[in-house]
C-alpha positions as CSV (number, residue, x, y, z in Angstrom):
1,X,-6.1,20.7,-36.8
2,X,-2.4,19.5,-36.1
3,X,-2.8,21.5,-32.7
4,X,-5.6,19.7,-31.5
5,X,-4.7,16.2,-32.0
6,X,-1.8,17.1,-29.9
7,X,-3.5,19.2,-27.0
8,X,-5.8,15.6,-26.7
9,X,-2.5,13.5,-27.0
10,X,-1.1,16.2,-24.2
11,X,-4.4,15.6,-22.3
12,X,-4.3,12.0,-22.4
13,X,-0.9,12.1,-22.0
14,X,-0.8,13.9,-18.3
15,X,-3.8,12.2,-17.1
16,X,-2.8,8.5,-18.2
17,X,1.0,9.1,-16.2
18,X,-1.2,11.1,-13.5
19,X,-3.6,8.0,-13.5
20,X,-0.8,5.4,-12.9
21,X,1.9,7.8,-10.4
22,X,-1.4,7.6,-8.2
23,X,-1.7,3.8,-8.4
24,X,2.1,3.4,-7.1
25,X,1.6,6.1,-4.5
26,X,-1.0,4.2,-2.9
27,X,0.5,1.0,-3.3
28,X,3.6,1.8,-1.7
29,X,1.9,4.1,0.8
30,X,0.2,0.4,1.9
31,X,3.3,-0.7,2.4
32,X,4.4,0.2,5.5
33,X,7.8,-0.5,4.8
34,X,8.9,1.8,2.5
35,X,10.1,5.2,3.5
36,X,8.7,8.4,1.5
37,X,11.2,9.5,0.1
38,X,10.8,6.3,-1.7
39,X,7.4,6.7,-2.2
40,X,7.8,10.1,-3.9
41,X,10.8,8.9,-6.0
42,X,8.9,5.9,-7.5
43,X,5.4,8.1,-7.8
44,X,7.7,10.8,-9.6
45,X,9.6,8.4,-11.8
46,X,6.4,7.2,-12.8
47,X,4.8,10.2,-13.7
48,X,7.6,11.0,-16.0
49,X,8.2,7.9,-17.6
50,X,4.2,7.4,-18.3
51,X,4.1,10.8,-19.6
52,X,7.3,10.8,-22.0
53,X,6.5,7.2,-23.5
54,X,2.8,9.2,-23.9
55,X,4.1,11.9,-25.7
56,X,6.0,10.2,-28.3
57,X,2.8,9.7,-30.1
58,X,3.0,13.9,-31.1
59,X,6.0,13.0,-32.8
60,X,4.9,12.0,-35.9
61,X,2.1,14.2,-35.9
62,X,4.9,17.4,-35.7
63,X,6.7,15.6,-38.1
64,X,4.4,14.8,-41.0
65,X,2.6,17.2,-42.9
66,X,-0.8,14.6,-43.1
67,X,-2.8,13.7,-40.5
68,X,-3.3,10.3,-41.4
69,X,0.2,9.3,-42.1
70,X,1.0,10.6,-38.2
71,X,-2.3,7.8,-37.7
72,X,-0.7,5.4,-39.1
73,X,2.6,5.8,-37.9
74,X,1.3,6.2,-34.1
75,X,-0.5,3.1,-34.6
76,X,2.4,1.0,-35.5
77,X,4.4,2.6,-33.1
């Protein structure tokens, strides 16, 4: 069951930062003053801030044994 919960938190995870690193590429990419290398370091930096803040949610579901205590916990969190 444990694996589940975090393949959908993986899931939402990657699409959520995919979701958003999209949104400031084509923001910037408007823009015609930024440069790309710009763009791609603020699209990237996004991605991989969205997608580690996401995945801090399977912590408590790797670290306690019930499933509902991880709820809990997440949800404060």
């Amino acid at each position: 069951m444990k694996i589940a919960v975090i393949g959908g938190i993986l899931t939402i995870a990657i699409a959520d930062a995919f979701s958003d690193a999209l949104g400031v590429y084509i923001f910037k990419e408007s823009d015609r003053n930024n440069k790309v290398k710009e763009i791609r370091k603020s699209t990237f930096a996004t991605f991989v801030a969205k997608f580690l803040v996401a995945m801090t949610f399977a912590i408590p579901v790797l670290m306690f044994e019930s499933l509902l205590t991880a709820t809990i916990v997440s949800a404060i969190w």
